[in-house]
C-alpha positions as CSV (number, residue, x, y, z in Angstrom):
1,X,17.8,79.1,-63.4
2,X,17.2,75.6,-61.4
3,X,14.8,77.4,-58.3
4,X,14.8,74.7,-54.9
5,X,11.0,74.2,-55.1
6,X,11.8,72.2,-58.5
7,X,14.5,70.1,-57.0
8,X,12.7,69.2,-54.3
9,X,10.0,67.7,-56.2
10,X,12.0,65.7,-58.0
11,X,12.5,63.5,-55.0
12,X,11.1,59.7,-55.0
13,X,9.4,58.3,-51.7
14,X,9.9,54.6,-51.8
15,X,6.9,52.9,-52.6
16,X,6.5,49.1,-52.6
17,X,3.8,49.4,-55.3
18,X,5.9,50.9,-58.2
19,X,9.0,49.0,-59.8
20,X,12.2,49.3,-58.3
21,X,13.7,51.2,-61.0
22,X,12.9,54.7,-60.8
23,X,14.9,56.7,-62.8
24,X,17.6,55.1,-65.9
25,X,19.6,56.3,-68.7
26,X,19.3,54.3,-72.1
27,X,21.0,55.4,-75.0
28,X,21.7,59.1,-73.8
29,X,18.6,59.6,-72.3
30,X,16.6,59.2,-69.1
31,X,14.1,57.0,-69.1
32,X,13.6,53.2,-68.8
33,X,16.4,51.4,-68.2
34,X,18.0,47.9,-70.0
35,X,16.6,44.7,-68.6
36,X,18.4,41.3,-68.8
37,X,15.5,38.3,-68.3
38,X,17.6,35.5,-66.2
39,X,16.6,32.4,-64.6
40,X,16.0,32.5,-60.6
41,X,18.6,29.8,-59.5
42,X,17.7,26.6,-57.6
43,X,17.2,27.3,-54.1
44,X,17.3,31.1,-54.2
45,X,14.5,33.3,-53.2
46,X,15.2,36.7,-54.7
47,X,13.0,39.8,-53.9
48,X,12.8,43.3,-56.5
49,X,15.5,45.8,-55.1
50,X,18.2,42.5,-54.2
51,X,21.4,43.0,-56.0
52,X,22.3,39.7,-57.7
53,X,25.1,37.9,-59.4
54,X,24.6,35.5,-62.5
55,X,26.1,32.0,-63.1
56,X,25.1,29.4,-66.0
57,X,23.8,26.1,-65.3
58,X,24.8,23.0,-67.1
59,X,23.0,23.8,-70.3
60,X,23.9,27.3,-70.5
61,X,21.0,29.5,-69.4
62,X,22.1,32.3,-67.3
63,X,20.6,32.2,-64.1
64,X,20.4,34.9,-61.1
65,X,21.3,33.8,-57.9
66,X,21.4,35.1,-54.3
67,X,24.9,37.0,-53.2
68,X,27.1,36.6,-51.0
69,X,28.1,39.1,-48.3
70,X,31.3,41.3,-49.5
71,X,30.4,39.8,-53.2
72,X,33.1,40.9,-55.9
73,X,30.8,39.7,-58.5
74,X,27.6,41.7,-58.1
75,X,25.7,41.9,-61.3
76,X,22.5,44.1,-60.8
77,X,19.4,44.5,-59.1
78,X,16.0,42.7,-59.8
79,X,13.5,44.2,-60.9
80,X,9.5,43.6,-60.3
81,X,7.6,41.5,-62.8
82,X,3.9,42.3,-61.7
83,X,2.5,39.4,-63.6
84,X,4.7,36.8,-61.5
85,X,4.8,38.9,-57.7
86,X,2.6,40.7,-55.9
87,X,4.8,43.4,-54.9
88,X,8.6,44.2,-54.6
89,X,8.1,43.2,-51.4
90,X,7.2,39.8,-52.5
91,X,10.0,36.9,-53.8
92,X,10.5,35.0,-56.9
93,X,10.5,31.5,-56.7
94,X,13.5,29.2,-58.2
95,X,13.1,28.8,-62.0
96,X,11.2,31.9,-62.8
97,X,12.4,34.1,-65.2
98,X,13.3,37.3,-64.0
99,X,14.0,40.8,-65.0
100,X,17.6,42.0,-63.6
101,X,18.7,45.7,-63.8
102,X,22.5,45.4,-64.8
103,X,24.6,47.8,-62.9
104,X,26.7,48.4,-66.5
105,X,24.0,48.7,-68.8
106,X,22.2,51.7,-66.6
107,X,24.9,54.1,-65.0
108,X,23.6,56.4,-62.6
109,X,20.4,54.7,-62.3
110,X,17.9,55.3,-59.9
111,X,16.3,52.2,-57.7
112,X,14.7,51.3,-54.6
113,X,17.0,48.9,-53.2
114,X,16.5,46.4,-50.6
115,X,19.1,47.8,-47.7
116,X,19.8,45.0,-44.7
117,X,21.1,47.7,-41.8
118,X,18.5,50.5,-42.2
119,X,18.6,52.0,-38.5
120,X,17.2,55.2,-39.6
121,X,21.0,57.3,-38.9
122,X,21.8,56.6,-42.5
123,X,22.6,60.0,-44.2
124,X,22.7,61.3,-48.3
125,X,25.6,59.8,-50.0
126,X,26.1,56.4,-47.6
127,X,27.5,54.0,-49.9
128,X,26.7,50.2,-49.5
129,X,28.1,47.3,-50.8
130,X,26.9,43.3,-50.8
131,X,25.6,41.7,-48.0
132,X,24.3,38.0,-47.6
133,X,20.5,38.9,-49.6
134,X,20.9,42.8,-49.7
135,X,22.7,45.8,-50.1
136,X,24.7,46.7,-46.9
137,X,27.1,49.0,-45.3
138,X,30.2,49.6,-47.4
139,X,33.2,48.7,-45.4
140,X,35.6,49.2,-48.1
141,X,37.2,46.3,-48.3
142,X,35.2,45.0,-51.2
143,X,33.8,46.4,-54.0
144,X,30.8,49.1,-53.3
145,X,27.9,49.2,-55.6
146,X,25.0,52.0,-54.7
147,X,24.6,54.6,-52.4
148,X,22.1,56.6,-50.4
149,X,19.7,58.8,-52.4
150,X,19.1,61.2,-49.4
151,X,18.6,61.0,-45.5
152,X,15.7,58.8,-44.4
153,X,14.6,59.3,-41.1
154,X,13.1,56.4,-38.9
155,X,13.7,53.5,-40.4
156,X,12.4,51.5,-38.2
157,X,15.5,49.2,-37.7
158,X,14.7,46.4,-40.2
159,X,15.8,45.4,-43.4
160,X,13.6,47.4,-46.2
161,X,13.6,49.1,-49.5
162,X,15.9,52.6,-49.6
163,X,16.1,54.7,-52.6
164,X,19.7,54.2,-54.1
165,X,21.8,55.3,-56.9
166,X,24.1,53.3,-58.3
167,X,27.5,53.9,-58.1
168,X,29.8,53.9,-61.6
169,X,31.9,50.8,-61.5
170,X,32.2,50.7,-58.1
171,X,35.3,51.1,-55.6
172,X,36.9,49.6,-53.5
173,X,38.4,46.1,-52.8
């Protein structure tokens, strides 16, 4: 019998000094999830927690580059590498290599994500989609990625790192 005291503890507080991914599924179980090492773009600052889409460059690397609000083509989240960045708060520079957290390779995963509109009214269950360099407010019209872990109260207005879940595949658009 599952007793509320146990559920409750299994709640994760954000914290900018642990890795964005909190909780994954590999291979049937929970545990760490898959990480795909791409190329930070030219002219792209990415932070951990920032969804991302991937391209290829002339030669054929696959690079990660910043999204575009209402984005169609959003990849995954990056992850913290501790020996390049400080802190997830911190950003990558162009031409590092990063670790990405593919949406399809870890369903149901756990993250902090980087949230643009955090106002501090945002309740369990609110479902974002892409904005410009973060996850935002799902309108519906495009395709939704993650949603709200659980109510987080005073946010303080600013942009900042929410815990997430991602969404399977999506809706909308």
């Amino acid at each position: 019998m599952v007793n509320i005291r146990e559920a409750i503890a299994t709640r994760y507080a954000v914290d900018t000094k642990k890795h964005v991914l909190l909780k994954g599924y590999v291979n049937g179980n929970w545990g760490e999830g898959n990480v795909e090492w791409l190329i930070e773009a030219a002219g792209d600052a990415q932070k951990p927690g920032e969804p991302t889409i991937r391209t290829t460059t002339v030669g054929g690397e696959d690079q990660s580059v910043d999204t575009g609000a209402n984005s169609e083509l959003g990849y995954g989240v990056v992850e913290w590498d501790p020996n390049q960045i400080a802190g997830i708060t911190s950003e990558y520079t162009a031409g590092d290599l990063i670790p990405v957290l593919p949406f399809h390779a870890n369903p149901g995963m756990v993250f902090q994500g980087w949230v643009l509109d955090t106002d501090g009214d945002k309740g369990p269950d609110t479902v974002y989609d892409i904005g410009a360099v973060g996850f935002a407010i799902a309108d519906y019209a495009n395709r939704s990625y993650a949603a709200q872990m659980y109510f987080v109260a005073d946010t303080g207005g600013v942009a900042q790192h929410l815990v997430l879940y991602a969404i399977a595949h999506g809706f909308g658009g």
